[in-house]
ZAFINU-335833 format. One record per residue (C-alpha): x, y, z. Coordinates in steps of 0.05 Angstrom, whole numbers, padded with zeros to 5 digits, always signed. Example, Ala and Ser with C-alpha at 12.3 -4.5 7.8 and 13.67 -1.06 7.14 Angstrom:
+00246-00090+00156
+00273-00021+00143
//
This chain:
-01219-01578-03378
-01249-01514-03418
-01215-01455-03435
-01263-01412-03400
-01261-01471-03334
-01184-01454-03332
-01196-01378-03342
-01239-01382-03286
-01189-01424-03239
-01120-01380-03256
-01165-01311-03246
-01193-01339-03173
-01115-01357-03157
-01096-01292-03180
-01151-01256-03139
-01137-01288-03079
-01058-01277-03081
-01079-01204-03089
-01122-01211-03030
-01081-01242-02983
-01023-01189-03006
-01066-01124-02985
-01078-01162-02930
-01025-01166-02895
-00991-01103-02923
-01015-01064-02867
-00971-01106-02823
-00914-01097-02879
-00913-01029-02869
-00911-01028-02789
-00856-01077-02799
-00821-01021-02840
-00833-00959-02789
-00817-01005-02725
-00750-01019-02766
-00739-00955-02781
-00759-00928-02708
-00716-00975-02676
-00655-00948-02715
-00669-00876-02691
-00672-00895-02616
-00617-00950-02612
-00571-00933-02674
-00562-00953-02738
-00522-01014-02757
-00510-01044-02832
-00560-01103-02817
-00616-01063-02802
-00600-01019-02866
-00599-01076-02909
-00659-01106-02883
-00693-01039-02888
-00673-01035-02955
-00693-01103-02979
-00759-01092-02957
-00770-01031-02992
-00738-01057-03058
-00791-01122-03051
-00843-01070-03033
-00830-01026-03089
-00827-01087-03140
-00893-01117-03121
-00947-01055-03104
-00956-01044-03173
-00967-01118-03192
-01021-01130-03141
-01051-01056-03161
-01017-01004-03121
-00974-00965-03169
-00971-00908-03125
-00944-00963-03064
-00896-00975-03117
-00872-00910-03132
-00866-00885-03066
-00828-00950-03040
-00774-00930-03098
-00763-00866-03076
-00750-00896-03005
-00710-00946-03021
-00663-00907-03071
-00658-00864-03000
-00630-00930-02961
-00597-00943-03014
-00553-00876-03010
-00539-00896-02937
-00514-00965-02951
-00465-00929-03009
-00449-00871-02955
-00448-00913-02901
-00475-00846-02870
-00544-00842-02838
-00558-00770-02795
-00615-00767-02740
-00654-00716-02782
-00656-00756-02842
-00680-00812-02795
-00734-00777-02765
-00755-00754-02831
-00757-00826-02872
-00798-00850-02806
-00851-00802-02829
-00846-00812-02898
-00867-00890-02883
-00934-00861-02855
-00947-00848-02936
-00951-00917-02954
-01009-00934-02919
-01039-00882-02951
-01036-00913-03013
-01068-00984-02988
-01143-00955-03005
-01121-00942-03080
-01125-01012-03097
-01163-01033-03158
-01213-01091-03149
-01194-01142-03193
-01125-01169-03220
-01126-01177-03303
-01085-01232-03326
-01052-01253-03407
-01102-01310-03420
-01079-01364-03477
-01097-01346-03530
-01110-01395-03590
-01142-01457-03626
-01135-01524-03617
-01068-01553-03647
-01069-01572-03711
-01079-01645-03723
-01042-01708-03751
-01078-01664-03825
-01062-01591-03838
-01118-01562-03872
-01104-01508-03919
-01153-01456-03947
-01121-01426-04014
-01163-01360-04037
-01144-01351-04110
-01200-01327-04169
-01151-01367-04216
-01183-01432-04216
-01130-01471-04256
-01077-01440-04216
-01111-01461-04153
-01122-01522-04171
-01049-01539-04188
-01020-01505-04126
-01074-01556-04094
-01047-01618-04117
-00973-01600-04101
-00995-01580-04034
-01037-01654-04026
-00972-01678-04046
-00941-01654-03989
-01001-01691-03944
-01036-01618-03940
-01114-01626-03940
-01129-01561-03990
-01189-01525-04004
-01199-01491-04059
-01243-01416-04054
-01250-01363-04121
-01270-01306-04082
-01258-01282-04008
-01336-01291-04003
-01327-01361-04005
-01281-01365-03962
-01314-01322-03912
-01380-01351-03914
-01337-01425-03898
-01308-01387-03841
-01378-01384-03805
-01379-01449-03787
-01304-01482-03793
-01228-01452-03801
-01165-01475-03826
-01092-01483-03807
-01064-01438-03856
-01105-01385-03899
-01068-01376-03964
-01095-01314-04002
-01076-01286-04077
-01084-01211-04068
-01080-01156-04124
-01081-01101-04068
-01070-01051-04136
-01119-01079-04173
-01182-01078-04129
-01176-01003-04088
-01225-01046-04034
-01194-01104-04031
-01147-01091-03972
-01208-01079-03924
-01243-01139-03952
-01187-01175-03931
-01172-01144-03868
-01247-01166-03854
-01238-01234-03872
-01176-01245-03837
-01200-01211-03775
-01253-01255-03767
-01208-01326-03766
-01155-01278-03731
-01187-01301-03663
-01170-01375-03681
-01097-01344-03696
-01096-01388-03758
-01034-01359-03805
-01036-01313-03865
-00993-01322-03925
-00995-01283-03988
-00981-01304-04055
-00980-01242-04106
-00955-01228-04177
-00936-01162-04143
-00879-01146-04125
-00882-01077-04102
-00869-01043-04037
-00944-01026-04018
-00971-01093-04027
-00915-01119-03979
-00929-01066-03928
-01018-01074-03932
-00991-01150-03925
-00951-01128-03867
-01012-01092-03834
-01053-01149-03839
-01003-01191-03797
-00985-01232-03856
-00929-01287-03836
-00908-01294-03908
-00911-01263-03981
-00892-01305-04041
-00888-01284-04109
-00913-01315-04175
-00887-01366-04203
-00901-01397-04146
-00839-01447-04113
-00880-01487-04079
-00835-01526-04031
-00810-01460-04004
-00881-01452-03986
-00886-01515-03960
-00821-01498-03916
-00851-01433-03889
-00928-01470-03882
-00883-01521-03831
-00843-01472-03793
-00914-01440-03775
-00942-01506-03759
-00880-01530-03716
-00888-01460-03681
-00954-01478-03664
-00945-01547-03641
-00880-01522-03609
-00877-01551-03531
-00895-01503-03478
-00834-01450-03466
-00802-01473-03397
-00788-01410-03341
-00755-01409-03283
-00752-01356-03230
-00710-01336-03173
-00733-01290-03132
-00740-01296-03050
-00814-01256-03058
-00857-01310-03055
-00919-01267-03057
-00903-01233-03126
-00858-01291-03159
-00922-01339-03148
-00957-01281-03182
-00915-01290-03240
-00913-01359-03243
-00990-01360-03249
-00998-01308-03305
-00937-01350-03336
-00977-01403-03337
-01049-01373-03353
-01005-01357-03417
-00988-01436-03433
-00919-01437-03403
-00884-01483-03360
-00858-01451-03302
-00812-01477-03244
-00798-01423-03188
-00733-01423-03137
-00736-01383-03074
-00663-01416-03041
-00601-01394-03088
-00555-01452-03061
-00598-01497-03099
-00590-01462-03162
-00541-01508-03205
-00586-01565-03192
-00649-01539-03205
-00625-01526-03268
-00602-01587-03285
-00667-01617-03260
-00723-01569-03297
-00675-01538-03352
-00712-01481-03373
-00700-01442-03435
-00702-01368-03402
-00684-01350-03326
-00724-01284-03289
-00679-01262-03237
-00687-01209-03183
-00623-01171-03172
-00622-01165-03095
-00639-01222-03059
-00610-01240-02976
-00540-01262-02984
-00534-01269-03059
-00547-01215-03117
-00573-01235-03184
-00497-01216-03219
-00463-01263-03168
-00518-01313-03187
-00512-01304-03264
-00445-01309-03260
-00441-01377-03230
-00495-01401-03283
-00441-01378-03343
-00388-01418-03310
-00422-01479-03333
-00414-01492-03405
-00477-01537-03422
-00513-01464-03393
-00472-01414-03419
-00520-01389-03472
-00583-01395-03429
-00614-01329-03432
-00621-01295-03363
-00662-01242-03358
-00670-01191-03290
-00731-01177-03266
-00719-01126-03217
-00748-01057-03187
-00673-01025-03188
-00684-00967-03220
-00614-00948-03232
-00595-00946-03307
-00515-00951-03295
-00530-01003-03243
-00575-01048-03296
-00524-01041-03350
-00469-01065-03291
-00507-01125-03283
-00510-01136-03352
-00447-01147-03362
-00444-01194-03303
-00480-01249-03353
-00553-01232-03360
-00583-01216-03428
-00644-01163-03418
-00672-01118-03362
-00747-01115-03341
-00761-01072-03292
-00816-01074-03229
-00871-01073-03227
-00888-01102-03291
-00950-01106-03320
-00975-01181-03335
-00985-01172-03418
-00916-01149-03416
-00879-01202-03388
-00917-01250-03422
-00899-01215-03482
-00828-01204-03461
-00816-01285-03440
-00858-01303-03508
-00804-01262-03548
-00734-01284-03519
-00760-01357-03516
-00778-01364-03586
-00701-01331-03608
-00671-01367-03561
-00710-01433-03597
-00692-01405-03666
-00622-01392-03651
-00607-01464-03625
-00643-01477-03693
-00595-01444-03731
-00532-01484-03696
-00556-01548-03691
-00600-01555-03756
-00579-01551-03834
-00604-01488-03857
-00627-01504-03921
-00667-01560-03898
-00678-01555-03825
-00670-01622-03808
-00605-01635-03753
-00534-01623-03784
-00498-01680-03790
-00462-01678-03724
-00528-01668-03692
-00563-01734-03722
-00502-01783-03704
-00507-01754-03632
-00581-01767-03639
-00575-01844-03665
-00516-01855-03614
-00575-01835-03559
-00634-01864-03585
-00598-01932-03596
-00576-01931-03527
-00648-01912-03504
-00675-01973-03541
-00632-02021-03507
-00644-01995-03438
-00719-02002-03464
-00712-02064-03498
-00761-02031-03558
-00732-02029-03628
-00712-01964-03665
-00692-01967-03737
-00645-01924-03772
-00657-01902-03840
-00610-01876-03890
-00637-01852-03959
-00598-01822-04022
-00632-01780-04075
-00623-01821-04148
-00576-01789-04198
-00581-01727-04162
-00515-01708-04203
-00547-01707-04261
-00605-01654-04226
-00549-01602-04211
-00520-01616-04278
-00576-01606-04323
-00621-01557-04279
-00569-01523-04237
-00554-01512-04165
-00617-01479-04148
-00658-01526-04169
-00621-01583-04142
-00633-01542-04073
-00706-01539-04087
-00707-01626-04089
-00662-01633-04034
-00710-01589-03985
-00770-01622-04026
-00752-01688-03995
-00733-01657-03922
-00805-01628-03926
-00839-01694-03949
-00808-01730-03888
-00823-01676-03838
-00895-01682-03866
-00906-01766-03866
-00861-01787-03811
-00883-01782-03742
-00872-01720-03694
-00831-01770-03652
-00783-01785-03705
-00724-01757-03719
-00684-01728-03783
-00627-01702-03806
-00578-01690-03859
-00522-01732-03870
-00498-01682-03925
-00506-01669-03992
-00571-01707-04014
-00562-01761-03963
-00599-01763-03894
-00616-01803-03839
-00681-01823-03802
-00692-01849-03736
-00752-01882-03725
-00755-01899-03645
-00803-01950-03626
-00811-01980-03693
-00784-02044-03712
-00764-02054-03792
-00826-02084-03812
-00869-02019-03801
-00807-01974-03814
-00801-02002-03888
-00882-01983-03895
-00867-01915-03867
-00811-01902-03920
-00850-01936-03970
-00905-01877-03968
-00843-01830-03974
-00812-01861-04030
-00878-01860-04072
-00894-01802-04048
-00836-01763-04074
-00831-01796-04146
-00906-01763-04155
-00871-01695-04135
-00869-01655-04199
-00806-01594-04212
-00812-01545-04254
-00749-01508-04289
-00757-01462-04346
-00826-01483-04372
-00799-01567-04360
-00827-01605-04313
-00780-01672-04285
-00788-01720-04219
-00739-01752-04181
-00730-01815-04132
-00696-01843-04070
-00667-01902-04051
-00661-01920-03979
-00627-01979-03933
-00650-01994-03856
-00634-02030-03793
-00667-02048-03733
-00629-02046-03655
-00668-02123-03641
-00633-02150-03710
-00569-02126-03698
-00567-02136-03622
-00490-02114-03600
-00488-02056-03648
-00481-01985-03629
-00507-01928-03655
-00446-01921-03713
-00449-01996-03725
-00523-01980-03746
-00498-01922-03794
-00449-01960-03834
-00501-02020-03831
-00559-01971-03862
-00510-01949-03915
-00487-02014-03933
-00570-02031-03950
-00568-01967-03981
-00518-01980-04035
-00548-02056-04042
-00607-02019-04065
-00572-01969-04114
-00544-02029-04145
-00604-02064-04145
-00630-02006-04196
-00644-01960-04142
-00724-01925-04123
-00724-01985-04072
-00707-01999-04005
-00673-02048-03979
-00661-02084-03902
-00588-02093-03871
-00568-02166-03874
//
């Protein structure tokens, strides 16, 4: 299906929920006064109050979404009057009288509706593909053309432009993954808006902007800034840092869907958030009945929670509270989505286990934007436990965990998975003779160069120091052994530079398969893949070798 077929589907959906809403608002609104005029005859009782007030608070949170932001606002100001009842417990017959007429003003506000509901479409291209094309900008051809080949190295396709009219004239009629540009913004007083030009024509495909620059200064960084630019890297150019940030924007992109879930008993307005959720390219799962909260979790586990604070017989706090009692959860970010306009009353609920505040009515760009946001923090700061930050791949801890699962899952499966442990040669001698920071420059080298040949369903990590593991589910040892084969070869042709030198290195790796080794576990295979590891270090190492 088309981009503009699904545009077309989600705004009809969204049309008609806004539909059937003023529809029956009318009736809402009777519903109210009869509530409120059955108090004043027959006395008030704290059911009716809270009932009274519910409505009002859903009522206040939706008007605006379905466009009534005047519904909105005057539902607020009724409900913060229930609201000083239920605190009071107090409610006098001429205040009574007097909210029964102030209900008449809602329907005034029916006949401001606007037409049409606007939703957050996806944006974006296609994802990139099993090649990353790379379009470098850069009038220094010999430069270029050596940046090129250690970026081919990495398995980059690279094209090679002198002038931002080349490039711009390719852009007519094709676009890249990443748009690498060298940019003297001092130099050339016009080259800023040239740029802002090009980049504003392949912004619409969202493809990223990286600068490299001999310049240093704070302008530069700041025109690079305005221009949206996801990365600035000076001269002389360390290319696998490059490389690192050019596959953090790439993973970004190819990054699964974020997963929502919201509780909230307004099934009008929540199903109006799970559509513009998902008009946006999220995954949404929606809960209406609080009991079944724990094992909805479990079920969907979603990476962010929208919660409405006042719901029958639970509260959002209460609700939150119970979610932090569970330790697999307790870092899950829970946000409130709520129409309680009370500041000290939002920052009590925060401390009850939620994270953020949004307030209703919200308008769709915004909590698009607002989900978008926490998700991707929430992603990077499980990042930063579970993965080695100089290399990204899983810490140590991590990638046993993940061979003691994937073993298991290749039993159940009865498929083989292989498990891979490579060793950087004399990588001693690296540190020794070229320092520390170039030995750091190797190690994420080779974490890169895996990332980039290995398949997305494969799994890395680093065992420490220059060692590191590879799981390879769903690949017996044959293939595996051709798959670390490219690697290997691959990184002897990878070139270092240090102080005007240029030196390669190697690896040497050892494997086994689940189907060869048929009652070990996922250690077993470990100590196996490091026993074929050292065979081939003796053997005179740059080789790989099978477990026997």
């Amino acid at each position: 299906m088309s981009n503009s077929q699904q545009a077309e589907i989600f705004a009809a959906h969204l049309n008609k929920l806004r539909n059937d809403y003023l529809a029956h608002l009318p009736d809402e609104i009777d519903a109210l006064r009869a509530l409120a005029l059955q108090m004043a005859e027959h006395g008030v009782s704290p059911l009716s109050v809270d009932e009274l007030h519910h409505r009002l608070h859903k009522l206040a949170g939706s008007g605006g979404t379905f466009g009534l932001p005047e519904l909105s606002q005057q539902a607020s100001l009724l409900e913060r009057q229930v609201k000083g009842w239920l605190e009071s417990a107090e409610v006098n017959e001429s205040e009574l009288s007097g909210f029964v007429a102030s209900i008449a003003v809602l329907n005034g506000t029916i006949g401001q509706a606007e037409k049409t509901v606007n939703y957050v479409q996806q944006k974006g291209c296609d994802l990139p593909g099993d090649t990353i094309t790379v379009w470098l900008v850069d009038d220094d051809l010999l430069l270029g053309q050596e940046v090129g080949r250690q970026l081919e190295s990495f398995n980059y396709e690279v094209r090679l432009f002198s002038s931002l009219g080349e490039a711009d004239e390719a852009a007519q009629t094709s676009a890249p993954d990443i748009l690498l540009l060298d940019v003297l913004f001092e130099a050339e007083s016009n080259n800023a808006t040239e740029v802002l030009s090009l980049y504003e024509h392949l912004y619409g495909l969202l493809c990223p902007l990286i600068f490299i620059s001999s310049y240093d200064d704070f302008e530069s960084r700041v025109n690079a800034s305005k221009l949206n630019a996801k990365g600035y890297f000076l001269k002389p150019l360390n290319v696998p840092r490059l490389v690192n940030r050019i596959s953090h924007l790439i993973d970004q992109r190819r990054a699964p869907p974020a997963k929502v879930m919201i509780v909230d008993d307004d099934i009008e307005l929540t199903e109006h958030f799970r559509l513009t959720l998902m008009a946006a390219g999220m995954r949404v799962s929606v809960l209406d009945k609080p009991r079944q909260l724990m094992a909805h979790i479990a079920e969907f586990r979603p990476e962010l929670i929208l919660m409405d604070m006042h719901m029958p017989d639970f509260s959002g706090p209460e609700l939150a509270g119970v979610i932090r009692q569970y330790e697999n959860w307790a870092s899950l970010p829970i946000v409130y989505l709520s129409a309680e306009t009370d500041l000290g009353k939002q920052i009590a609920a925060m401390d009850r286990g939620a994270d953020d505040f949004l307030i209703k009515p919200i308008s769709d760009a915004q909590l698009v934007a607002a989900v978008r946001v926490r998700v991707e923090r929430s992603r990077q700061l499980e990042a930063q436990i579970s993965r080695d930050s100089l290399t990204g791949l899983l810490k140590h801890a991590s990638i046993k965990e993940a061979v003691d699962t994937e073993v298991l899952r290749a039993r159940r499966n009865e498929k083989p998975t292989t498990v891979v442990m490579l060793d950087i040669d004399h990588f001693k001698t690296v540190n020794d003779r070229y320092g520390h920071a170039t030995g750091d420059i190797v190690i994420s080298s080779i974490a890169m160069l895996l990332r980039q040949r290995l398949r997305q369903s494969d799994i890395l990590g680093r065992y420490g120091g220059e060692e590191f593991v590879v799981v390879l589910p769903d690949c017996d040892q044959l293939h595996a052994k051709q798959l670390m084969e490219e690697v290997r070869e691959g990184f002897a042709r990878l070139q270092f530079n240090h102080s005007g030198s240029t030196f390669s290195c190697t690896l040497s790796a050892g494997m086994a398969e689940t189907s060869k080794h048929g009652s070990s576990d996922g250690e077993a295979l470990l100590i196996l893949a490091d026993e074929a590891l050292y065979a081939a270090k003796r053997g005179g190492r740059n080789q790989i070798r099978e477990a026997v």
